[in-house]
C-alpha positions as CSV (number, residue, x, y, z in Angstrom):
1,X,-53.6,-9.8,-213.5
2,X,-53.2,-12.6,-215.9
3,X,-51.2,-14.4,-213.3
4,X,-53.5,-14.1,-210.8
5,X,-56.1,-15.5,-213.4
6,X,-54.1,-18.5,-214.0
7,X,-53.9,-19.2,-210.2
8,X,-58.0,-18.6,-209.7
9,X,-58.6,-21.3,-212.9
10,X,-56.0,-23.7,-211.2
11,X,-57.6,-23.1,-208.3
12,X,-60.6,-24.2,-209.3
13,X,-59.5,-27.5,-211.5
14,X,-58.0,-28.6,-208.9
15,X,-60.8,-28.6,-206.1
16,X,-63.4,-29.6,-208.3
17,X,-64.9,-32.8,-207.9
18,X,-66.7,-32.6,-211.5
19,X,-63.4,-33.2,-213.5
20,X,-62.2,-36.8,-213.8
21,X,-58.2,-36.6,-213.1
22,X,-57.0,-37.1,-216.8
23,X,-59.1,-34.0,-217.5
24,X,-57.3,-32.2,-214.4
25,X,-54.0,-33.1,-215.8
26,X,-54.6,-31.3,-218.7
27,X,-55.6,-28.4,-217.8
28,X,-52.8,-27.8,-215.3
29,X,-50.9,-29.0,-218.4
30,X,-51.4,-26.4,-220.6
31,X,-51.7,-23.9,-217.7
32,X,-48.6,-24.8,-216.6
33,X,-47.3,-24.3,-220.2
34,X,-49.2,-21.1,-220.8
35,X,-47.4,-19.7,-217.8
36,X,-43.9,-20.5,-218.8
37,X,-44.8,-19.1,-221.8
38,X,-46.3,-15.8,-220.4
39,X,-43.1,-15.5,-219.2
40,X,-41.7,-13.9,-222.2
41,X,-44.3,-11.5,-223.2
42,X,-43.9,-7.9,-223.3
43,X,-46.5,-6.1,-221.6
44,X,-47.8,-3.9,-224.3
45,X,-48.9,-7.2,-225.8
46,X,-50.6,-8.3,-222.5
47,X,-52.5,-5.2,-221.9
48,X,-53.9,-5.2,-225.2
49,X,-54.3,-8.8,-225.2
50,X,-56.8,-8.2,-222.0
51,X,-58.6,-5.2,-223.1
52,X,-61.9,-5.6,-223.3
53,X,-63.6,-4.1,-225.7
54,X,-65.4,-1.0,-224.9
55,X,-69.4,-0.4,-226.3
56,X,-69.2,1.3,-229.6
57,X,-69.1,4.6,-229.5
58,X,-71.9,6.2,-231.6
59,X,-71.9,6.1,-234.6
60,X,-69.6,3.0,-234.7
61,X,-71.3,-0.4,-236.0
62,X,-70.9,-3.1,-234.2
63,X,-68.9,-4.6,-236.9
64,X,-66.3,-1.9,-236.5
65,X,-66.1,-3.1,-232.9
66,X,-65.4,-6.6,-233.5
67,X,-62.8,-5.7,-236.3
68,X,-60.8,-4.1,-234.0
69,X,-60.9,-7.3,-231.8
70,X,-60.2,-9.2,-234.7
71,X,-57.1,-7.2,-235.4
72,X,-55.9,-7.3,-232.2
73,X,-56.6,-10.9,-232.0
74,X,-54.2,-11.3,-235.3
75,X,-51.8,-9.8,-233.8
76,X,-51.8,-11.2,-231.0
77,X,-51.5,-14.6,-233.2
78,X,-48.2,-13.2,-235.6
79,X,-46.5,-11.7,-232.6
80,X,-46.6,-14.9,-230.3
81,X,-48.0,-17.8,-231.7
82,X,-46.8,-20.5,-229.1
83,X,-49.4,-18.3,-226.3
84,X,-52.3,-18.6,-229.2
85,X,-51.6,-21.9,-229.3
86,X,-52.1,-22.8,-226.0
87,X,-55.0,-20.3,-225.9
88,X,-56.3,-22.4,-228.5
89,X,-55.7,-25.9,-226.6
90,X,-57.0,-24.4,-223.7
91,X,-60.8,-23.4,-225.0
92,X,-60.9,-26.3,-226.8
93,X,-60.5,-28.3,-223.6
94,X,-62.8,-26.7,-222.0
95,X,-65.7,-26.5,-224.4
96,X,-64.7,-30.5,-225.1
97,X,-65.4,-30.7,-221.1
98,X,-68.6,-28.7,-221.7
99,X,-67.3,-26.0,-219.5
């Protein structure tokens, strides 16, 4: 799933006319990198990484909900900090592209 997400975002920076080609480098950069490092991730961590979070459940504040993101955000960030990283450098990218 996550791989196949990669390859739909490559996908798309590289057919789009929108992105001036340093941009494009970039983000097949850090794609590129956030593959390789993909590579060495357990799965446990990538199917909680790519949960999404479900409504709360009654009686559960919405501030419950996003603690549990939170948390598994954290974790996420102490047990492999290299993919943050580059989760990081990636948003920021694209919200500096406006995207």
């Amino acid at each position: 799933m996550v791989e196949d997400r990669i390859r739909n975002i490559e996908s798309r920076v590289q057919s789009s006319t929108n992105l001036p080609d340093p941009a494009k480098a970039e983000l097949l950069d850090l794609l590129a990198a956030m593959r390789a490092e993909l590579q060495g991730v357990q799965k446990e961590h990538l199917d909680r990484a790519q949960e999404s979070a479900p409504p709360p459940p009654h009686g559960e504040s919405l501030d419950d909900a996003l603690g549990g993101i939170t948390s598994t955000v954290t974790e996420l960030e102490a047990t492999h900090p290299r993919l943050a990283e580059l989760l990081n450098r990636l948003a920021v990218a694209l919200a500096n592209m406006g995207i």
